[in-house]
OpenMM code with the backbone's topology and positions (N, CA, C; nanometers):
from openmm import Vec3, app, unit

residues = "UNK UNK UNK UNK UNK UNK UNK UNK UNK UNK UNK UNK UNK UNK UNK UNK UNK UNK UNK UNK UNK UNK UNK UNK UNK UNK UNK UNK UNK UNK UNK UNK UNK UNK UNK UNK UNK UNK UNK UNK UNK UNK UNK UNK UNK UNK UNK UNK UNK UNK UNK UNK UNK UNK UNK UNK UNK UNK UNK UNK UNK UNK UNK UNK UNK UNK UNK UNK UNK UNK UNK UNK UNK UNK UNK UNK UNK UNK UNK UNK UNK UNK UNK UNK UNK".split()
positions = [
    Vec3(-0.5991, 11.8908, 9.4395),
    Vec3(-0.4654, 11.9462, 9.4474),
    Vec3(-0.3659, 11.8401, 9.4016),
    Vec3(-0.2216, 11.8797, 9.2996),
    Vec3(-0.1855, 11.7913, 9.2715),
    Vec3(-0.0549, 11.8410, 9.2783),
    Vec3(0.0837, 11.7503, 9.3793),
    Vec3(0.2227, 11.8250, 9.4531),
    Vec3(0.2974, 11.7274, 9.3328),
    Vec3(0.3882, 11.7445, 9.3199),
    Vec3(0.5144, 11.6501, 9.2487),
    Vec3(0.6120, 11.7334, 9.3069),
    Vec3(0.7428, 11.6605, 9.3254),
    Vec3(0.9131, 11.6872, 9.3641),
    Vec3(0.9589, 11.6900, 9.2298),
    Vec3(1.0653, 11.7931, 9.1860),
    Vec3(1.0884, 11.8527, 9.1056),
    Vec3(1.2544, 11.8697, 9.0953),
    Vec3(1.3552, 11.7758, 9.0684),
    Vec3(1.4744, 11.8533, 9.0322),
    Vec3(1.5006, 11.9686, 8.9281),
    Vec3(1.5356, 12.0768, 8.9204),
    Vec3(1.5643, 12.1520, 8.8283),
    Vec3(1.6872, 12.1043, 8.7742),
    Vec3(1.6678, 12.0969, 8.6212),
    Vec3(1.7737, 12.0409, 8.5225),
    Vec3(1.8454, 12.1702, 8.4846),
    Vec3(1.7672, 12.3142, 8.4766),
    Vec3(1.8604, 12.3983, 8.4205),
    Vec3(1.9853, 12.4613, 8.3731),
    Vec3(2.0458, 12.4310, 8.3174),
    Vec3(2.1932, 12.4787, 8.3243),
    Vec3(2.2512, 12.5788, 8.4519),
    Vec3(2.1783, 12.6640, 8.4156),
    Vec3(2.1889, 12.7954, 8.5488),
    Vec3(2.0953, 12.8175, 8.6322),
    Vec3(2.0886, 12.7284, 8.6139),
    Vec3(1.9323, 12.7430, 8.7475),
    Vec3(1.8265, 12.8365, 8.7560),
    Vec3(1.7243, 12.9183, 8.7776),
    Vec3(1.6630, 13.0085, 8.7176),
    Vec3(1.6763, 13.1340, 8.7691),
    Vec3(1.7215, 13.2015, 8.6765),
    Vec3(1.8239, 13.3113, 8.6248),
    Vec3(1.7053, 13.4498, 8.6158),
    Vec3(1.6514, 13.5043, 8.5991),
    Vec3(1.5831, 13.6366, 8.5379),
    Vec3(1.5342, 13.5565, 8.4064),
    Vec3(1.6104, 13.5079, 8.3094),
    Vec3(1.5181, 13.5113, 8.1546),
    Vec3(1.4185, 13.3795, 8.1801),
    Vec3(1.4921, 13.2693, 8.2647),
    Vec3(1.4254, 13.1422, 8.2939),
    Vec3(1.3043, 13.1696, 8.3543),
    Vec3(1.3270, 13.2747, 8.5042),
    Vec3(1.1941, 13.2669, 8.5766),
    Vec3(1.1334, 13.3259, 8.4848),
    Vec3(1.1430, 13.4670, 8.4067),
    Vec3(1.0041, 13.4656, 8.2913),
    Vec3(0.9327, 13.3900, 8.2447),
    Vec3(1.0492, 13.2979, 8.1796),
    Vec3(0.9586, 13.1973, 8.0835),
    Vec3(0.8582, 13.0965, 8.1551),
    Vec3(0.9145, 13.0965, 8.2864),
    Vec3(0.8675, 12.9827, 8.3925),
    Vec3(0.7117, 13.0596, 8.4510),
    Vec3(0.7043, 13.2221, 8.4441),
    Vec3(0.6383, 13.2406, 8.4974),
    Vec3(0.4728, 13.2504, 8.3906),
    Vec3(0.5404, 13.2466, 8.2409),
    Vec3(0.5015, 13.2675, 8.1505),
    Vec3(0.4261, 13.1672, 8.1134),
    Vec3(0.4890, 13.0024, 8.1670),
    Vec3(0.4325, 12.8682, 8.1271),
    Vec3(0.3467, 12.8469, 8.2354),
    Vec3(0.3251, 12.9386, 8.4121),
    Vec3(0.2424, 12.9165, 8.4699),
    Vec3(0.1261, 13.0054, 8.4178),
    Vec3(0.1234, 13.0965, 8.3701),
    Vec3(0.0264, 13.1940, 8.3799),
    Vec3(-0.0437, 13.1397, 8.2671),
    Vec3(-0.0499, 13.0892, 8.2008),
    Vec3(-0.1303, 12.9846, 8.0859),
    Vec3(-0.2210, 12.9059, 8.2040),
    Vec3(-0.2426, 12.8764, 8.2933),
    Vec3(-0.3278, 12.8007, 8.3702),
    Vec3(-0.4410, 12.8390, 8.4512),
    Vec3(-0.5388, 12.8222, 8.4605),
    Vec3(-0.6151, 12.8652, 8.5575),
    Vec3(-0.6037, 12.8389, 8.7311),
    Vec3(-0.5299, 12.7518, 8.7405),
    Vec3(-0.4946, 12.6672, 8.8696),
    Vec3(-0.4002, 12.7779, 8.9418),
    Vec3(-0.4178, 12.8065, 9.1122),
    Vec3(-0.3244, 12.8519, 9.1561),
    Vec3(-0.1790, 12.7347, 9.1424),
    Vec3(-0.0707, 12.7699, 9.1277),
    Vec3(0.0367, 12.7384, 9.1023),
    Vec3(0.1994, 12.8056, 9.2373),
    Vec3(0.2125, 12.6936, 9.2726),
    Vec3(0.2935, 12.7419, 9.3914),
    Vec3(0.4056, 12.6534, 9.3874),
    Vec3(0.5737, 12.6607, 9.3865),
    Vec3(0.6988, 12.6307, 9.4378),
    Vec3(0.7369, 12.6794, 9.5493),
    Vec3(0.8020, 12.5597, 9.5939),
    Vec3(0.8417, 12.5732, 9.7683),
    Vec3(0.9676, 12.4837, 9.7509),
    Vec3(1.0445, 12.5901, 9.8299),
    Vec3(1.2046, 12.5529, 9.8294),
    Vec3(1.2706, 12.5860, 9.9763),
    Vec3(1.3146, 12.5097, 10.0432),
    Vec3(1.3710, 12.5403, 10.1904),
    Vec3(1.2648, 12.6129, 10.2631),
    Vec3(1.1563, 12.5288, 10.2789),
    Vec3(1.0545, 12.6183, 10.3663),
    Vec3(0.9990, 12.7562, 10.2984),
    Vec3(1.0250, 12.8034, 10.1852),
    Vec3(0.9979, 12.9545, 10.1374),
    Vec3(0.8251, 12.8868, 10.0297),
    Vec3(0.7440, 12.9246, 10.0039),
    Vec3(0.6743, 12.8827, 9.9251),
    Vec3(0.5905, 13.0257, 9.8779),
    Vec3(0.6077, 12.9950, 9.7045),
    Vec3(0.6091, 13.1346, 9.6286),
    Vec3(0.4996, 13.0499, 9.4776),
    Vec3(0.4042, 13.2126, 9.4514),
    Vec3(0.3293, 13.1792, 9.3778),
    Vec3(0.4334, 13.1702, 9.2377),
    Vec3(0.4073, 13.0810, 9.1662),
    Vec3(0.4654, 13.0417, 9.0247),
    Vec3(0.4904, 13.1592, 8.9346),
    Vec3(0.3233, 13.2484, 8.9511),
    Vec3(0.2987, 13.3474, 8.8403),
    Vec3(0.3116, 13.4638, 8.8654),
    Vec3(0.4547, 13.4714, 8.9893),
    Vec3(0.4775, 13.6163, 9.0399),
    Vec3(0.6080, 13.5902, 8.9794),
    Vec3(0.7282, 13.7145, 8.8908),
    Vec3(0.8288, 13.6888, 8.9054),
    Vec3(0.9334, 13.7119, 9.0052),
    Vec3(0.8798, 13.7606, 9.0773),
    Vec3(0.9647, 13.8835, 9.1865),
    Vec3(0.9424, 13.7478, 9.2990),
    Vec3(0.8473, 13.7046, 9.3074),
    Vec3(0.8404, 13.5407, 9.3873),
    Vec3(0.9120, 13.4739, 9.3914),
    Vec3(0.9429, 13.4465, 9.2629),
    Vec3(0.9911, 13.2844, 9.1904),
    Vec3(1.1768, 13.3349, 9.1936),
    Vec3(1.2082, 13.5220, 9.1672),
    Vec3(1.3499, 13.5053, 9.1929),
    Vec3(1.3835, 13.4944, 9.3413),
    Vec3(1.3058, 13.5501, 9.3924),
    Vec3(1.2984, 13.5703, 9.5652),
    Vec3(1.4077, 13.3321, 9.6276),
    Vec3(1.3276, 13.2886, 9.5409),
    Vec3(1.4114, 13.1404, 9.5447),
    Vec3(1.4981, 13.1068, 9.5639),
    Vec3(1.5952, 13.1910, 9.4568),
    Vec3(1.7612, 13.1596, 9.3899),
    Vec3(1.7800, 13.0064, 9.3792),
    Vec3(1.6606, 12.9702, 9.2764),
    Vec3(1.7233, 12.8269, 9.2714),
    Vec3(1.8223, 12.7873, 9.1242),
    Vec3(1.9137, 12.6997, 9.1889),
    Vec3(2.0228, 12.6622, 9.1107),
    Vec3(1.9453, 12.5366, 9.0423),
    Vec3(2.0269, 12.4920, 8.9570),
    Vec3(2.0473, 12.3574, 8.8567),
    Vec3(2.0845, 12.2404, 9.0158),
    Vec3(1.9648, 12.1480, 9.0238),
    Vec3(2.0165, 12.0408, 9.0745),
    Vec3(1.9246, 12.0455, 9.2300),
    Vec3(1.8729, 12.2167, 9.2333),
    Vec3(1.7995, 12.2113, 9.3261),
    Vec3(1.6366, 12.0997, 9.3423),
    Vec3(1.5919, 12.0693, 9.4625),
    Vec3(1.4882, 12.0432, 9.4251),
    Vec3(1.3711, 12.1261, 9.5101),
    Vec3(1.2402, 12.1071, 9.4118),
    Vec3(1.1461, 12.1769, 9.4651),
    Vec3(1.0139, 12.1154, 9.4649),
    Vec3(0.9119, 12.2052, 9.5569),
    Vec3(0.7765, 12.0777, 9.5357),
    Vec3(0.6605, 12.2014, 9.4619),
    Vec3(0.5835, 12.1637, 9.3401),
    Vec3(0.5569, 12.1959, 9.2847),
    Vec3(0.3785, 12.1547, 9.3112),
    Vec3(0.2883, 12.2450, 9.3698),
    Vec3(0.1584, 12.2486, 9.4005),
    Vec3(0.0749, 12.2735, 9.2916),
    Vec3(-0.0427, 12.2353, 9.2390),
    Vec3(-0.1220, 12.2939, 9.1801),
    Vec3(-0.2737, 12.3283, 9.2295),
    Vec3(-0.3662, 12.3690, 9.1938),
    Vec3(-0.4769, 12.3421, 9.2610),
    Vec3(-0.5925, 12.4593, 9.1702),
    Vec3(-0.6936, 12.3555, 9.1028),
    Vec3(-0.7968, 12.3759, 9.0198),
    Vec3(-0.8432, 12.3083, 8.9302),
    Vec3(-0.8900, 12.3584, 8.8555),
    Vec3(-0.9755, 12.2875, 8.7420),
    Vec3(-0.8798, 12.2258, 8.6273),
    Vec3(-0.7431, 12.3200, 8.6172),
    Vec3(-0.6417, 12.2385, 8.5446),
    Vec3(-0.4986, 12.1929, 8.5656),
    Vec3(-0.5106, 12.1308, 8.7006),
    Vec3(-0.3888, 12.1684, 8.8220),
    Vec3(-0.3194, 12.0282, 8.7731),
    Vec3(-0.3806, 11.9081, 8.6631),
    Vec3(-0.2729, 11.7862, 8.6185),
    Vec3(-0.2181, 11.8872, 8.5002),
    Vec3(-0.2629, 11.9545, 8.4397),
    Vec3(-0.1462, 12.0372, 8.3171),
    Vec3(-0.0683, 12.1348, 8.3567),
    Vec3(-0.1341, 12.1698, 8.4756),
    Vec3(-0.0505, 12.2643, 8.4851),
    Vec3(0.1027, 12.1888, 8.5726),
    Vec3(0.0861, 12.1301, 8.6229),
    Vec3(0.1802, 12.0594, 8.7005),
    Vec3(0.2866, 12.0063, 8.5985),
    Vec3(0.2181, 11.9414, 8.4772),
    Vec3(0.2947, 11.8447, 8.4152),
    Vec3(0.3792, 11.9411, 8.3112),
    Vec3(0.3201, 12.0921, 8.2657),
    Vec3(0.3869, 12.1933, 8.2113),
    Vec3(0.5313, 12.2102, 8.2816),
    Vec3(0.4752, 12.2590, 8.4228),
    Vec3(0.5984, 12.2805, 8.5350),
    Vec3(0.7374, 12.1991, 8.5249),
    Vec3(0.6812, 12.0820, 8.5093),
    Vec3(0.8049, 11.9531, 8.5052),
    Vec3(0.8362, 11.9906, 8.3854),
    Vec3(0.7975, 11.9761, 8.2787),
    Vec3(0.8465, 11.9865, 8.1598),
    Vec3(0.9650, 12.0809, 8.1474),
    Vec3(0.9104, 12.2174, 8.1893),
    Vec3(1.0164, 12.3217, 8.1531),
    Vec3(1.0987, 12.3264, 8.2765),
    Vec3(1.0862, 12.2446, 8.3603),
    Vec3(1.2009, 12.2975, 8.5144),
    Vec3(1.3184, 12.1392, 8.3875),
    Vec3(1.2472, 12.0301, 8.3668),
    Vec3(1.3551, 11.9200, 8.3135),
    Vec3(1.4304, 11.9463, 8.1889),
    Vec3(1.3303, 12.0252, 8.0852),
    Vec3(1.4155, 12.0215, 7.9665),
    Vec3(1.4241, 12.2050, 7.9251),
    Vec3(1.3893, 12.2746, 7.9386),
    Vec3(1.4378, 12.4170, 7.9088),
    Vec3(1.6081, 12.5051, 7.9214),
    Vec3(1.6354, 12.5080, 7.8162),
    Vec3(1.7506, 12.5892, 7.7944),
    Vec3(1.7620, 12.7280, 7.7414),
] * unit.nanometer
topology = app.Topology()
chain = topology.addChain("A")
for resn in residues:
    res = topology.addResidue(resn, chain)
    for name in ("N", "CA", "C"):
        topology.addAtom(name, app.Element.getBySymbol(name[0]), res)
């Protein structure tokens, strides 16, 4: 299993088109994939999950992986929570 802390850089924090894409860059993985924000913890590759959040730009979150490709999938996660517009 592999956790990292996660500021979201987003402009708008993730919005409807963001969590798609977000849910879009988890579902490429075989690894369960989970964000947890104020005690709430939601599978990555649900979108109805991930808006259930309302996370803003600046929030932070802890970002779980767990499987056979749970260092890419993690390091995907960061990627698009730091640089996606």
């Amino acid at each position: 299993m592999k956790r990292s802390t996660v500021e979201i850089k987003l402009r708008n924090g993730l919005e409807a088109r963001p969590v798609a894409m977000l849910v879009q860059v988890a579902s490429k993985f075989e690894s369960r994939i989970y964000l947890e924000s104020t005690g709430k913890k939601v599978n990555a590759k649900s979108i109805m999950g991930m808006m259930s959040l309302g996370l803003v730009s600046g929030d932070q979150v802890i970002v779980t992986a767990d499987g056979t490709d749970e260092d890419e999938a993690v390091d995907a996660i960061e990627k698009y929570l730091y640089n996606a517009e």
